[in-house]
C-alpha positions as CSV (number, residue, x, y, z in Angstrom):
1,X,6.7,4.6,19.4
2,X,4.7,5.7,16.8
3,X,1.1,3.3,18.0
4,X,-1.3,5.0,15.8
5,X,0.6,4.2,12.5
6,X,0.6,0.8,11.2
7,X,2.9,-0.7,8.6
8,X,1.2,-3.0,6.4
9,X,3.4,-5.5,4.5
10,X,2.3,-8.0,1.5
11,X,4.1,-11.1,1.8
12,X,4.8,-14.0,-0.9
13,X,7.2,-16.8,-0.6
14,X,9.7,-14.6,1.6
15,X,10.9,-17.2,4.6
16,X,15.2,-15.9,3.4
17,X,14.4,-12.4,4.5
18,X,10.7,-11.4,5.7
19,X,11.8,-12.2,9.8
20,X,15.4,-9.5,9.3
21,X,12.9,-7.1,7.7
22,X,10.5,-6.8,10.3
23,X,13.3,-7.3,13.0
24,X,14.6,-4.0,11.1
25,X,11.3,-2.3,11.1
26,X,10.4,-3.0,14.9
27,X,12.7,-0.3,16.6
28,X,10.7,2.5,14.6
29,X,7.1,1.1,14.3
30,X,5.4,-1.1,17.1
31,X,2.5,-2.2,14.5
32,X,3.7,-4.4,12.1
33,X,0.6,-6.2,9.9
34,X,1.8,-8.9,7.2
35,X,-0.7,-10.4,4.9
36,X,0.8,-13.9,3.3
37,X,-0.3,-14.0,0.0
38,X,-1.0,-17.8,-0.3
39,X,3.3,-18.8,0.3
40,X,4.5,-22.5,0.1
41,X,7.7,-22.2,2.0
42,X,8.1,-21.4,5.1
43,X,7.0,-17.6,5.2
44,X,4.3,-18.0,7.6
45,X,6.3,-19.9,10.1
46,X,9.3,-17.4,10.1
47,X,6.4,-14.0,10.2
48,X,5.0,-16.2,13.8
49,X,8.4,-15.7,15.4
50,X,8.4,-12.2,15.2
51,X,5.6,-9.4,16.6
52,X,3.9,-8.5,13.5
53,X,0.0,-9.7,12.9
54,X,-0.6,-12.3,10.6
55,X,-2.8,-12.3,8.3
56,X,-3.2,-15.3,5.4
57,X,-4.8,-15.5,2.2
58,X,-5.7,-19.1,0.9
59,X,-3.7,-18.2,-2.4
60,X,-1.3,-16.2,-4.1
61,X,-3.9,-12.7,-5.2
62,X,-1.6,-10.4,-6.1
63,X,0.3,-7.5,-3.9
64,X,-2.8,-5.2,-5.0
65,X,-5.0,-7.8,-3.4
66,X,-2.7,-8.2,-0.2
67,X,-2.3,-4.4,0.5
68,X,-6.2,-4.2,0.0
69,X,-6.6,-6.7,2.9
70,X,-3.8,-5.2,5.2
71,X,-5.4,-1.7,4.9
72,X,-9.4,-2.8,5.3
73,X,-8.1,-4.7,8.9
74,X,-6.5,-1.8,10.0
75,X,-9.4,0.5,9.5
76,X,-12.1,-2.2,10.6
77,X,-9.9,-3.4,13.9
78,X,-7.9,-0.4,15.2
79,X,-7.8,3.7,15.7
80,X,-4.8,4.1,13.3
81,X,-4.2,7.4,11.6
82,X,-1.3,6.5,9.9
83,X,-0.5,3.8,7.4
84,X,3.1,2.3,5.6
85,X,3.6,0.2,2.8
86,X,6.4,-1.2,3.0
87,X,7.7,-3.9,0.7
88,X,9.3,-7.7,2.2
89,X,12.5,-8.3,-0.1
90,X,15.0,-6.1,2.0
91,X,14.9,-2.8,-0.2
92,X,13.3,-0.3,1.8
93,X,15.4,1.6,5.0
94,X,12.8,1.9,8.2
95,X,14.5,5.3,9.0
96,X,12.8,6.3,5.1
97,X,9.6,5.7,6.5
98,X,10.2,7.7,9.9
99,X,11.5,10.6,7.7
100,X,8.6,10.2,5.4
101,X,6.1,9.9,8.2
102,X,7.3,12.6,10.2
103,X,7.3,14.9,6.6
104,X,3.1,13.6,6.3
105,X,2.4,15.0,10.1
106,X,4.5,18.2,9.9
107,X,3.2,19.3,6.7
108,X,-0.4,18.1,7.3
109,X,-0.4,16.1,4.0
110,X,-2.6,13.0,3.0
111,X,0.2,11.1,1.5
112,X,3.6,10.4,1.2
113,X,5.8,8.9,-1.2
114,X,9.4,7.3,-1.8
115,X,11.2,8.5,-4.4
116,X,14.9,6.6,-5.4
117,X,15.3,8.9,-8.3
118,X,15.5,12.0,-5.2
119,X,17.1,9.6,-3.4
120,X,19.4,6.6,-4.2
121,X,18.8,3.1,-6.1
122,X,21.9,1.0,-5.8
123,X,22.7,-1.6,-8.0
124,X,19.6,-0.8,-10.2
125,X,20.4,-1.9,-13.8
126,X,20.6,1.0,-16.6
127,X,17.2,-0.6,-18.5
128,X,15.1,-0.9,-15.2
129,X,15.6,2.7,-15.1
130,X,14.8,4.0,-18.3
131,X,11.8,2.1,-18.1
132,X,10.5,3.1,-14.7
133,X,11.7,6.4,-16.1
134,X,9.2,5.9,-19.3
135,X,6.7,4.7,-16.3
136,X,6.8,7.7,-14.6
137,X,6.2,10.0,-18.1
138,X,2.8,8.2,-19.1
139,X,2.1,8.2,-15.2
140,X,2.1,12.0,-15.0
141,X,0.8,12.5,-18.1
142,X,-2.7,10.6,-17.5
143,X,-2.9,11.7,-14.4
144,X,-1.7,15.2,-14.1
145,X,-0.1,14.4,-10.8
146,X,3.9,15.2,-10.9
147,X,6.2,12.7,-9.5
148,X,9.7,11.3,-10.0
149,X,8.8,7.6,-8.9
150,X,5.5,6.2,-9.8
151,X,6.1,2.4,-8.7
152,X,7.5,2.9,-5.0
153,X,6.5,0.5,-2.7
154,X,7.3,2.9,0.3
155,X,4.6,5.3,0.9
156,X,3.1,6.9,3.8
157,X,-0.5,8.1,4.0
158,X,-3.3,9.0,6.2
159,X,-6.2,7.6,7.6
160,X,-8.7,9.7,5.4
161,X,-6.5,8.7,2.2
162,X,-7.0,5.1,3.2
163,X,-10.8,5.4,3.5
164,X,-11.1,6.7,0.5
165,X,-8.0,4.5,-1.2
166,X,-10.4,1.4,-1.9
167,X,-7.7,-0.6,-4.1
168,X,-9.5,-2.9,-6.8
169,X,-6.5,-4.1,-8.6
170,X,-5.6,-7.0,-7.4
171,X,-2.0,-7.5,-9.2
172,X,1.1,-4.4,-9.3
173,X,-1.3,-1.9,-11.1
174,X,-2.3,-1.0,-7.7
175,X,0.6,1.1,-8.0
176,X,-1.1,3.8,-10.9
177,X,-4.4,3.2,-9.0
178,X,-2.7,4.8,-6.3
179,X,-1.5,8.0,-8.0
180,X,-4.8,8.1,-10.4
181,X,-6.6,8.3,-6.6
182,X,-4.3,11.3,-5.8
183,X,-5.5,12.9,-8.3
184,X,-8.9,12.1,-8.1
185,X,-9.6,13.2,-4.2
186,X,-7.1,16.0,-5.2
187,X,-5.3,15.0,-2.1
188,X,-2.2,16.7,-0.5
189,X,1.2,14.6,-1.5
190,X,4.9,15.0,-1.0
191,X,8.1,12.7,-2.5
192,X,10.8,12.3,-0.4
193,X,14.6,10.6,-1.0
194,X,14.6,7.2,-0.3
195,X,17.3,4.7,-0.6
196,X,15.9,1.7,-2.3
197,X,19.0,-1.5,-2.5
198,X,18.7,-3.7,-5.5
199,X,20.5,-6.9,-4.1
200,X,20.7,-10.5,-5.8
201,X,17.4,-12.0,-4.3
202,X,15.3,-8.8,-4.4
203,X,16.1,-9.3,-8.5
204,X,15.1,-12.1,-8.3
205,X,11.6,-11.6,-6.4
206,X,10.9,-8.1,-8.5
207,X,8.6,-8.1,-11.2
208,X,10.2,-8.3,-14.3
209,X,11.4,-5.2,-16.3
210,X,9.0,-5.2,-18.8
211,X,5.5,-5.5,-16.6
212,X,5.9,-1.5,-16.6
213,X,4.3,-1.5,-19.5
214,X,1.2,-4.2,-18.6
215,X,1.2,-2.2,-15.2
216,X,0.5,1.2,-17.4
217,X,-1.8,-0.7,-20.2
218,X,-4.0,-2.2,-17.1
């Protein structure tokens, strides 16, 4: 069941939903690593009833910060070749992931990533769209690399991708780091469909509409 891929999940203030998500995730992946990024509620208590690794930050660093420590343990601790983000608040579908990882090994590619403009975004409001939309213009603009969806949280990569990754921002710019190291290491990428579901409480997790444009400025 897919042992040498890991999913690697940032976790903040999640106890309503982070214990279905993993539940969800652990018929397709048997490596699940979730780094608590400093929660007050009940989070870390509800992530110990499950399989997934535990990791813990002392405070809240950002999900740049989180994914930086998920990705540095599995490299450090373990012969994985294949990594997942994968966000906590319910949006992503596990079978995207298998799609997108079996895509990354047939094809020989160094990355991955989710696309819900190919795919489907339900429930997402008309102005989050036109502003990831603007998002994804200055994205491929600056960086020369062409993609629908700039600010997935569902990506797949390999293990030379990750060496080489070495996130530093800590907060959501981590997301145009990413792409800008894509085009750096001119690495091999694919987009694929995914189905991202905007409910009530993801709304209310997400970042707000208008940090596309700090996320681009940082």
């Amino acid at each position: 069941m897919n042992k040498n891929t890991y999913v690697i999940m940032p976790v903040y203030n999640e106890e309503s939903v982070v214990k279905e998500v993993i539940e969800q995730l652990e018929p397709y992946f048997s490596n699940i690593v979730c780094i608590d990024d400093g929660s007050v509620d009940r989070t870390v208590e509800e992530i110990s009833k499950t399989s997934a690794v535990l990791l813990q930050h002392d405070r809240n660093k950002g999900q740049g910060a989180a994914l930086r420590t998920g990705i540095q343990y599995v490299l450090r601790d373990t012969n994985a070749k294949h990594f997942i983000t994968f966000d906590a608040d319910g949006q992503h579908d596990p079978s995207d992931a298998l799609i997108m990882l079996q895509n990354l090994k047939k094809h020989n590619l160094d990355i991955v990533l989710g696309s819900r403009f190919l795919g489907k975004a339900i429930n997402m409001t008309k102005v989050k769209r036109i502003l990831l939309k603007l998002a994804v213009a200055f994205t491929n603009k600056t960086t020369g690399v062409h993609l629908t969806d700039t600010h997935n949280g569902l990506r797949v990569f390999n293990r030379n991708f990750a060496e080489k990754l070495q996130l530093r921002c800590n907060g959501m710019a981590h997301a145009s780091e990413i792409i800008y190291r894509i085009a750096d290491g001119y690495f091999h990428y694919d987009e694929q469909p995914v189905t991202i579901r905007y409910t009530d409480y993801s709304k209310s997790k997400g970042q707000s509409i208008f940090n596309s444009f700090m996320i681009m400025k940082e």
